[in-house]
C-alpha positions as CSV (number, residue, x, y, z in Angstrom):
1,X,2.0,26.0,53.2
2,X,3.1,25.8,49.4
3,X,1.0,23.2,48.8
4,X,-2.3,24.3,50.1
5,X,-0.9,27.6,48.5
6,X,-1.6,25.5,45.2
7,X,-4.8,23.5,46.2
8,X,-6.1,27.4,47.0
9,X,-5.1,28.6,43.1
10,X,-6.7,25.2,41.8
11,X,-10.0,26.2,43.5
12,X,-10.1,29.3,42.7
13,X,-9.9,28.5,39.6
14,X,-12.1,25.8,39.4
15,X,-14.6,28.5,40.9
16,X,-13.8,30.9,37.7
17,X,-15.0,27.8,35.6
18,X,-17.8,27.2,37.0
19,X,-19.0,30.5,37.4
20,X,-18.0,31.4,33.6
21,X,-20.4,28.3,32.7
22,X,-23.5,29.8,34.7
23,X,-22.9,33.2,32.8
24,X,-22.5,31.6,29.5
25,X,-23.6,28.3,29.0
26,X,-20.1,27.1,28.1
27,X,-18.2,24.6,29.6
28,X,-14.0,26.0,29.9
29,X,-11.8,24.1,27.6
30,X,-9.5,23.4,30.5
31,X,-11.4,21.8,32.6
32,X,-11.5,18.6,30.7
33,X,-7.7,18.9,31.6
34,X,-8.1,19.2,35.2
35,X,-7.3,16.7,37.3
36,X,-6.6,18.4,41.2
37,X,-9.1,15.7,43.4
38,X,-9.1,18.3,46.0
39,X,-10.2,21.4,43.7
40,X,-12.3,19.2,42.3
41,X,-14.3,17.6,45.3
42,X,-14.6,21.5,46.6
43,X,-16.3,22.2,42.7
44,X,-19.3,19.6,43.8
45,X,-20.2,21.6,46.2
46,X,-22.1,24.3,43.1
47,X,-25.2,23.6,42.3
48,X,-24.3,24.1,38.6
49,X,-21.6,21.4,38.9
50,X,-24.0,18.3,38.0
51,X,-25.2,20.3,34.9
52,X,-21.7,21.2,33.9
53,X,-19.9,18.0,34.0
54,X,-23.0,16.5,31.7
55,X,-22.7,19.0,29.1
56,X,-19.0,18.6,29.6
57,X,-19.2,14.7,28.5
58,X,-21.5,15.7,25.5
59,X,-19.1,18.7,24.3
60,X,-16.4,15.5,24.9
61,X,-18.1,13.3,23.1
62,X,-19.4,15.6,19.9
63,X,-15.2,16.1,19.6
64,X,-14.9,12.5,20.1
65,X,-17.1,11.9,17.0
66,X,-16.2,14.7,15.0
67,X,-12.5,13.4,15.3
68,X,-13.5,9.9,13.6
69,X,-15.6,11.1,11.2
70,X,-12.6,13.4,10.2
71,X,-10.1,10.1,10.6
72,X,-12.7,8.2,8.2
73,X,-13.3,11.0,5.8
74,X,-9.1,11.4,5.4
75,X,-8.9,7.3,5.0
76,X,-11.1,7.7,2.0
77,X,-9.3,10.2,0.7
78,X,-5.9,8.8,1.2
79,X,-6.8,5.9,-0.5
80,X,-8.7,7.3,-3.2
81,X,-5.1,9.3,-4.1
82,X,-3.3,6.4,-4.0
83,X,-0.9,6.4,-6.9
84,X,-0.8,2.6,-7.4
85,X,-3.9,2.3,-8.1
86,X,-3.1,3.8,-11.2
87,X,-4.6,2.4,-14.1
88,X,-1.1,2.5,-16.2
89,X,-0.8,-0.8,-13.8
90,X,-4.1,-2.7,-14.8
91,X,-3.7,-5.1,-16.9
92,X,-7.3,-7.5,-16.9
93,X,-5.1,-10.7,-17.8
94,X,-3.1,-10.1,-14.7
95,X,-6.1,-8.6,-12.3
96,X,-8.9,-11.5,-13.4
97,X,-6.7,-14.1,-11.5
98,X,-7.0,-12.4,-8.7
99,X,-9.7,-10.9,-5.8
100,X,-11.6,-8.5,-7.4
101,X,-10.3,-4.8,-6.1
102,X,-6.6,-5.8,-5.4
103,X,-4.4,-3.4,-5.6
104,X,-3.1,-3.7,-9.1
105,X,0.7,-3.0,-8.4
106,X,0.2,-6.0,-5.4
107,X,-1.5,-8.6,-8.3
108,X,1.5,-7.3,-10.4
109,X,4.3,-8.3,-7.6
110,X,2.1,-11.8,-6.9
111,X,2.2,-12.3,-10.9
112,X,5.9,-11.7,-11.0
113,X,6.8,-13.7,-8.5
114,X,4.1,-17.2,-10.2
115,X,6.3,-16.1,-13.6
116,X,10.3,-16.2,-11.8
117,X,9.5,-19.5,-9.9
118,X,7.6,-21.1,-13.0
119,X,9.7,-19.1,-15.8
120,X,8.6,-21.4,-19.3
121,X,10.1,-19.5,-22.2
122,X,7.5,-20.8,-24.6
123,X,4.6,-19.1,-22.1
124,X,3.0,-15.9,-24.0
125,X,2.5,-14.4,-20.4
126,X,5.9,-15.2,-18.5
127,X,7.4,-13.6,-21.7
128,X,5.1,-10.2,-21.7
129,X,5.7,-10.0,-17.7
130,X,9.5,-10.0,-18.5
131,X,9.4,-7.5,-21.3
132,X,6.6,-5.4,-18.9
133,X,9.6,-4.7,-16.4
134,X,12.7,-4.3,-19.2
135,X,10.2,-0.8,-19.9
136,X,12.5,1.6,-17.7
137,X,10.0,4.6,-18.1
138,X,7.0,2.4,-16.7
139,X,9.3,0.9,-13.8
140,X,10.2,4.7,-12.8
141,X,7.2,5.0,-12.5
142,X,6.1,2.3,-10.7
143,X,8.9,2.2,-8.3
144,X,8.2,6.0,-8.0
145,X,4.3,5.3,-7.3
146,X,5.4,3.0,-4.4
147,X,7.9,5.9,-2.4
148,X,4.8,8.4,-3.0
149,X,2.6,5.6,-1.7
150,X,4.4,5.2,1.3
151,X,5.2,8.4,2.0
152,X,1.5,9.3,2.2
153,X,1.0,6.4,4.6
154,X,3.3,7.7,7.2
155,X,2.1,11.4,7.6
156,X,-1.6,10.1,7.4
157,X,0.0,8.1,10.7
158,X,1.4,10.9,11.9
159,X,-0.9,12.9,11.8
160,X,-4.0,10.5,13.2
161,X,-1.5,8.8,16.1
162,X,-2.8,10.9,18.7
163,X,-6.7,10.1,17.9
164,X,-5.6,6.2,18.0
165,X,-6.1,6.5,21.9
166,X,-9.8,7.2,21.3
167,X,-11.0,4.4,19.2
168,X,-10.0,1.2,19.0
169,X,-11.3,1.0,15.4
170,X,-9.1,3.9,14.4
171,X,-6.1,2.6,16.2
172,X,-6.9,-0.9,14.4
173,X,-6.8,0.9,11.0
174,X,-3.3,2.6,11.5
175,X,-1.9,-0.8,12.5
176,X,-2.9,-2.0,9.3
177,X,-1.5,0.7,7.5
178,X,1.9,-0.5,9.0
179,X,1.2,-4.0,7.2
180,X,0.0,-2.0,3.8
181,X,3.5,0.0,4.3
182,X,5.8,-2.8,4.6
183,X,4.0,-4.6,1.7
184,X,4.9,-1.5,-0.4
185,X,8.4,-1.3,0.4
186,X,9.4,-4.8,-0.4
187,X,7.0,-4.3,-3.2
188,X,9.6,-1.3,-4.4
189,X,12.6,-4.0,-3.2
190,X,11.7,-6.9,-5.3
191,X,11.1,-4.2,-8.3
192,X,14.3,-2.5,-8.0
193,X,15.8,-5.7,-8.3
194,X,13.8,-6.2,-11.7
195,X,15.5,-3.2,-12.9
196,X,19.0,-5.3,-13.2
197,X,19.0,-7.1,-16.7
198,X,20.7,-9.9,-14.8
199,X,17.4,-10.6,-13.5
200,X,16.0,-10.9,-16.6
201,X,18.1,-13.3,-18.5
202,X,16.0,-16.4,-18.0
C-alpha cells in the first residue's frame, strides 16, 4: 500500500509538471531529476508530454553548452594568471633552446638540470645558471610562483570536477592539469634543493 502510496505522489506530481508547462511554457527544473518509470510512463499519456520532453533536451542542452563555454572561458583565464609565466623568468638564452611558448620556469628546470649533469666551470652559461639560483630573493619567488601555481590548479579542479561527466574534452583537460600539477611540484622540489649552497659547490 506504501508503495503505490508513493507511485500515487510521483504522479501527481508529474501531473503538476506538466500542467505548469502548458500554462507557462516552462519546463520544471525537477523533472530532469525524475526518474520514477511508473510516473513517468502515466506522464505519456498528456498530449503536451512529446512537446515537453523536446524542449526539455534543448533547455538540457543550452546548460550543457553554457557550462563548457564557461569551463573554456575559466581555462583561459587560469592560465592567463599564471604566475610562472612571469617574465622575471625569461631569459631568451634559456627560452631560444627550447619550443617556442614553454613555460619559462619548465625551460628553466630542463636548463638546470643540462647544466648539473654537464657542470664545465669554464662554461659562461653553467656559471650564470648557478649564480641565477644563489639570488635568494628571485628563488622566493620562484619557489613561491610554483605553490600559487598549484594552488590555482586544484580549485580550478575542484571547482570544474562535476562538469567532467559531461564532456569528455573537459574531463581530458582536468586530467592534464593533474600532469601540469605534478610537474610543478617537483619543479618546487628540485628548486628547493637549489636553495642549499651544498648544491652549488661544483
Amino acid at each position: 500500500m506504501r508503495h503505490n502510496n508513493i507511485i500515487n505522489f510521483n504522479k501527481a506530481r508529474i501531473t503538476a509538471y506538466i500542467q505548469c508547462y502548458e500554462k507557462t511554457g516552462i519546463v520544471h527544473h525537477n523533472l530532469a531529476s525524475f526518474s520514477d518509470g511508473v510516473a513517468l510512463s502515466y506522464a505519456r499519456h498528456f498530449p503536451s508530454y512529446n512537446s515537453m520532453m523536446k524542449d526539455m533536451a534543448r533547455v538540457e542542452l543550452s546548460a550543457r553548452n553554457n557550462q563548457i563555454r564557461e569551463f573554456e572561458e575559466d581555462l583561459e583565464q587560469l592560465k592567463d594568471n599564471f604566475k610562472t609565466e612571469s617574465t622575471i623568468f625569461m631569459f631568451p638564452t634559456v627560452l631560444s633552446k627550447y619550443r617556442r611558448g614553454m613555460n619559462p620556469v619548465r625551460a628553466l628546470y630542463y636548463e638546470l638540470q643540462k647544466t648539473l649533469f654537464q657542470f664545465d666551470k669554464n662554461n659562461y652559461i653553467h656559471n650564470w645558471m648557478l649564480n641565477l639560483f644563489s639570488d635568494k630573493e628571485w628563488s622566493d619567488r620562484l619557489i613561491k610562483s610554483l605553490e600559487i601555481d598549484y594552488n590555482s590548479i586544484s580549485k580550478f579542479q575542484q571547482k570544474y570536477l562535476p562538469a567532467a561527466s559531461i564532456s569528455k574534452d573537459i574531463e581530458r583537460k582536468i586530467s592534464i592539469l593533474n600532469n601540469v600539477k605534478d610537474n610543478l611540484n617537483h619543479f618546487r622540489e628540485v628548486f628547493m634543493l637549489m636553495q642549499d649552497t651544498e648544491y652549488r659547490k661544483l
